[in-house]
N, C-alpha and C positions, 0 to 999 in steps of 0.2 A: 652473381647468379644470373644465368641465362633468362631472358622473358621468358622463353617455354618452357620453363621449370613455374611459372605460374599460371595457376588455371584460375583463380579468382583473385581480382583486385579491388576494392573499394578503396575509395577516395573520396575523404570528407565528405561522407553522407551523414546525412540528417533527414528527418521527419518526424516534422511538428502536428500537432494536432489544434486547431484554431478552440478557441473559447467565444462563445457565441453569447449575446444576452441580446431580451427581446421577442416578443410574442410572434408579432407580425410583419416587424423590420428590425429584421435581425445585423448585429453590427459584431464586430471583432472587437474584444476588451484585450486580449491575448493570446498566448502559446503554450502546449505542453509539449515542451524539447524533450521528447522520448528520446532520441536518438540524437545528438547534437556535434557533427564534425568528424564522424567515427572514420578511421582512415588503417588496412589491414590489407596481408595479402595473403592469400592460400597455397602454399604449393602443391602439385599433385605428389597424389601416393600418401600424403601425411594425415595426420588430424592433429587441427588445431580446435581447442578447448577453449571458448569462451565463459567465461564465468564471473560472478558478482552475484548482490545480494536481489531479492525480487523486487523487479520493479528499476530497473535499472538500465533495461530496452534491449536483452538480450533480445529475446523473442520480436522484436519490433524490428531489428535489425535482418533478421533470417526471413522474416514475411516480404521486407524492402526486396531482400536478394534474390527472393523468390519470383520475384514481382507479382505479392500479391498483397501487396499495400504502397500506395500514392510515395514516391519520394519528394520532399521539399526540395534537395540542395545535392550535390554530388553525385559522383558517376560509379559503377557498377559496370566493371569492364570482367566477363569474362571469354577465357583464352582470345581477350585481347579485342573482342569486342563491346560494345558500349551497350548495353542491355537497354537503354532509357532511347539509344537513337534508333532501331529497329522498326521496321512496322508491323502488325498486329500477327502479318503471316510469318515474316520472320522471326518473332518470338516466339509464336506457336511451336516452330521449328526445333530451335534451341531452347525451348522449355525442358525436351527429351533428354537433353544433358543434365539437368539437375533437378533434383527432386526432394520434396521435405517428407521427412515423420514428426507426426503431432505426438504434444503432448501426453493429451489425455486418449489412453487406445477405446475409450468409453464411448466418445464424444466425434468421433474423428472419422467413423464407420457408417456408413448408412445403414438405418438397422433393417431397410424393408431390403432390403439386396441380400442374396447367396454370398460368402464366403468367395467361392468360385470366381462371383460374376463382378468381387468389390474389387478381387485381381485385376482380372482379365479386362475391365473400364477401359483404361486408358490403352490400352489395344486398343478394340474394338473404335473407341474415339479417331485416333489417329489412321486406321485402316480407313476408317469411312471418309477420311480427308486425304487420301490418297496420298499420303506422305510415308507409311510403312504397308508392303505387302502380306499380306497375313489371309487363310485362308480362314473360315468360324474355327475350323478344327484344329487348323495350328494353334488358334488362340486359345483353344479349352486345352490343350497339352500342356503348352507352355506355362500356363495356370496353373496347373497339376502339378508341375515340373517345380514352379518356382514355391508351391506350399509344402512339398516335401523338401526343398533344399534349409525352409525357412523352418523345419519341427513341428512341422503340421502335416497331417496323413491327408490326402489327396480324397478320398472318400469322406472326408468331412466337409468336400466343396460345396454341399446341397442343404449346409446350416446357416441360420442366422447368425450375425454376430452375438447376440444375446446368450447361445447357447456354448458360448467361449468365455474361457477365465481372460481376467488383463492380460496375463503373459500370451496367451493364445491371442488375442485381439491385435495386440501390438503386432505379434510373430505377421500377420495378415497384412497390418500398418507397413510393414519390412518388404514382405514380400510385393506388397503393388508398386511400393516406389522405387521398388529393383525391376517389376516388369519393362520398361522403356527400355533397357543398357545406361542405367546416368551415368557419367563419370564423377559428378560430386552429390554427395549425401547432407541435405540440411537437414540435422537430428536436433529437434528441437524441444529437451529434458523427457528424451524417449524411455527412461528408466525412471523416473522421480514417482509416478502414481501407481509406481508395483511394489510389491513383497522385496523387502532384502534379500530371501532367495532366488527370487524369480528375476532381481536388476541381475545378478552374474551370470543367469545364463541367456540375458538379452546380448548383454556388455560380449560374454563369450564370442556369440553368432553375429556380432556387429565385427568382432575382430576379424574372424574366419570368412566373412562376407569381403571385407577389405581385400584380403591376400586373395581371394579366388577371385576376385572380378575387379581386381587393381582401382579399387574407390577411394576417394578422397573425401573426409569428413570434416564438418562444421559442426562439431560437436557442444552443443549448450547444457551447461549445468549451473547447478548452486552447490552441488555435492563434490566439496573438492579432493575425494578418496577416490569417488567415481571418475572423476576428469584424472586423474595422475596415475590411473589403471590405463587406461583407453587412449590417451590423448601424447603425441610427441609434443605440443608448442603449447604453448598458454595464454590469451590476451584477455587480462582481467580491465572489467567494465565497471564504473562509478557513475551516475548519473549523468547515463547517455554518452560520455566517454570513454575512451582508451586511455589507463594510464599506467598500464606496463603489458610487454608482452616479453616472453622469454621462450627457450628450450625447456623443457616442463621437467626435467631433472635440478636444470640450474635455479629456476623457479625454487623450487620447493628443498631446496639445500641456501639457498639466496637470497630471498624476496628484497627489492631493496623499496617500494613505495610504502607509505607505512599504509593505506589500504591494503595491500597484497598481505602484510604482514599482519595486520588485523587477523585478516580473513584466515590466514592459514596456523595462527594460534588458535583458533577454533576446532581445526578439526581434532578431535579422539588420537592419541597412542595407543596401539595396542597393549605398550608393555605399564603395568598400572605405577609400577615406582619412576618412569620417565615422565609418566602423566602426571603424577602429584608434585615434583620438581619443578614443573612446567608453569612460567609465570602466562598470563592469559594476557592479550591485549582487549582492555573494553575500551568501547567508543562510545565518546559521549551526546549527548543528543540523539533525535531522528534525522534520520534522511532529508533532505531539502525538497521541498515538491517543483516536481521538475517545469511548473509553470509560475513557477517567484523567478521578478528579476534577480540575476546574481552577475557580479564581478569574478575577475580572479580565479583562483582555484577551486574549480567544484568541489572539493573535500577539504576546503578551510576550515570550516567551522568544526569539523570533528575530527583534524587533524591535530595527532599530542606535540607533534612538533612543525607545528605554525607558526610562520615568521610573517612580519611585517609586508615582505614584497609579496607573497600568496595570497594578499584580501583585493591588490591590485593589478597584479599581471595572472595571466593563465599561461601552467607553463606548455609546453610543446614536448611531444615523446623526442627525444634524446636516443643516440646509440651511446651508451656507456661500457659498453660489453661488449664482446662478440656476440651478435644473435640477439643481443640483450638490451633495449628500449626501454626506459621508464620519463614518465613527464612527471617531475619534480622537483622544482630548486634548490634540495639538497645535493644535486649531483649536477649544480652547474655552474661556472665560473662565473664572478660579475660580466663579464664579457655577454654571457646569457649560452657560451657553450659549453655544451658535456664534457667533465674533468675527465 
């Protein structure tokens, strides 16, 4: 694969969060390894699906890429620049390429702002720093423009967010982090705090967005129905790790980490006599908290088929496949290479 076939590249990034104790001389006792070595690459035109359970540093990982949280340790190169080597105005610059949607469309909004005016922001921002030409009027148009492309009537610019259902909130959320031109989308569980009806027709206008304005998504979920709608590739995440990524057909016809495979015994069949046949993977234990020391394999302990060399070595994602990555010593020679 050509470099210019990739727009986003992380390499073993991480970001720790220090533990602090002490009133008045405060000292480090430890780390919460949110993020711990994560190493992935995006290509343009696609969406890849990140996914795992909560709490697991998806979201810690898309604020990193965003730059809008501290990285401890690795680089964040996109189209091949180093995002952490930049200075304050060069980032400013190349911000306009990439752009997140929150979560929660509740929370995400400024409630004392217009509709119109939570669009049209980041315009108006960047015109005032003389980096895009935009006259006021362009920029109430193209407002206009971009809330009716997003299923919102343009005559609704002159309401608060308050006076918007979720799905209307979001559709807003959509519509300002389309206003710059970004070429990549950090959608970060843009569907999780709405109506089951209202995720398919987010999911729909996420798809239809893509093809009209050739965007590339970093799509975050825990809803693995929702990811296998939307998403071509899949890099599933274990505390603060990668430990598989695949094509999201062969994924979900495949799984070969037994996390992956956990997780996707979980989801629902539609058809109820495949679902009652259907033996379930449980996992035993909770989660590890991601500021215990640990050795080895982050999912030894609740791993059904844990061997002796997984409590002492950590393994390293492997190509085992075509396209197809998993970090597990099930699928690796003594040698320590991919069979």
């Amino acid at each position: 694969m050509a470099d210019k076939d990739i727009l986003l590249d992380v390499q073993d990034l991480s970001v720790h969060f220090p533990i602090e104790k002490g009133i008045l001389f405060k000292r480090k006792v430890g780390a919460i390894r949110a993020v711990d070595g994560v190493s992935f690459i995006v290509r343009r035109g696609e969406a890849l699906g990140l996914v795992g359970e909560s709490g697991c540093g998806k979201s810690t990982t898309a604020m990193a890429i965003a730059q809008l949280q501290t990285v401890t340790a690795g680089h964040i190169f996109f189209e091949g620049k180093d995002l952490a080597a930049m200075s304050p105005e060069e980032l400013r610059r190349e911000r306009m390429n990439f752009q997140i949607v929150f979560q929660d469309p509740y929370s995400s909004l400024n409630p004392r702002m217009r509709a119109g005016d939570l669009i049209a922001e980041p315009l108006r921002i960047y015109a005032r720093r003389g980096i895009i030409t935009l006259s006021e009027d362009e920029i109430r148009k193209k407002a206009a423009s971009l809330m009716d492309r997003c299923g919102l009537s343009s005559s609704f610019a002159d309401r608060y967010p308050h006076e918007f259902s979720g799905g209307q909130r979001q559709r807003i959320g959509i519509a300002r982090a389309l206003a710059l031109g970004p070429k990549l989308i950090l959608a970060d569980e843009p569907v999780s705090a709405l109506d089951v009806s209202i995720q398919s027709q987010i999911l729909n206008l996420l798809k239809d967005l893509q093809d009209e304005f050739d965007l590339t998504f970093l799509f975050i979920a825990h809803d693995l129905a929702v990811v296998e709608y939307f998403c071509s590739r899949i890099a599933v995440m274990y505390l603060g790790h990668i430990v598989e990524t695949a094509d999201a057909a062969v994924l979900y016809r495949q799984p070969m980490h037994p996390y992956s495979r956990a997780l996707l015994s979980a989801v629902p069949l539609p058809d109820p006599r495949r679902e009652r046949k259907r033996r379930r993977i449980i996992l035993q234990g909770d989660v590890p908290s991601p500021s215990a020391a640990r050795s080895g394999c982050p999912f030894a302990d609740r791993c059904p088929e844990v061997m002796d060399r997984c409590r002492l070595e950590a393994p390293q994602l492997q190509m085992v496949d075509e396209e197809h990555e998993v970090a597990c010593f099930l699928y690796a020679s003594p040698s320590g290479f991919a069979l």
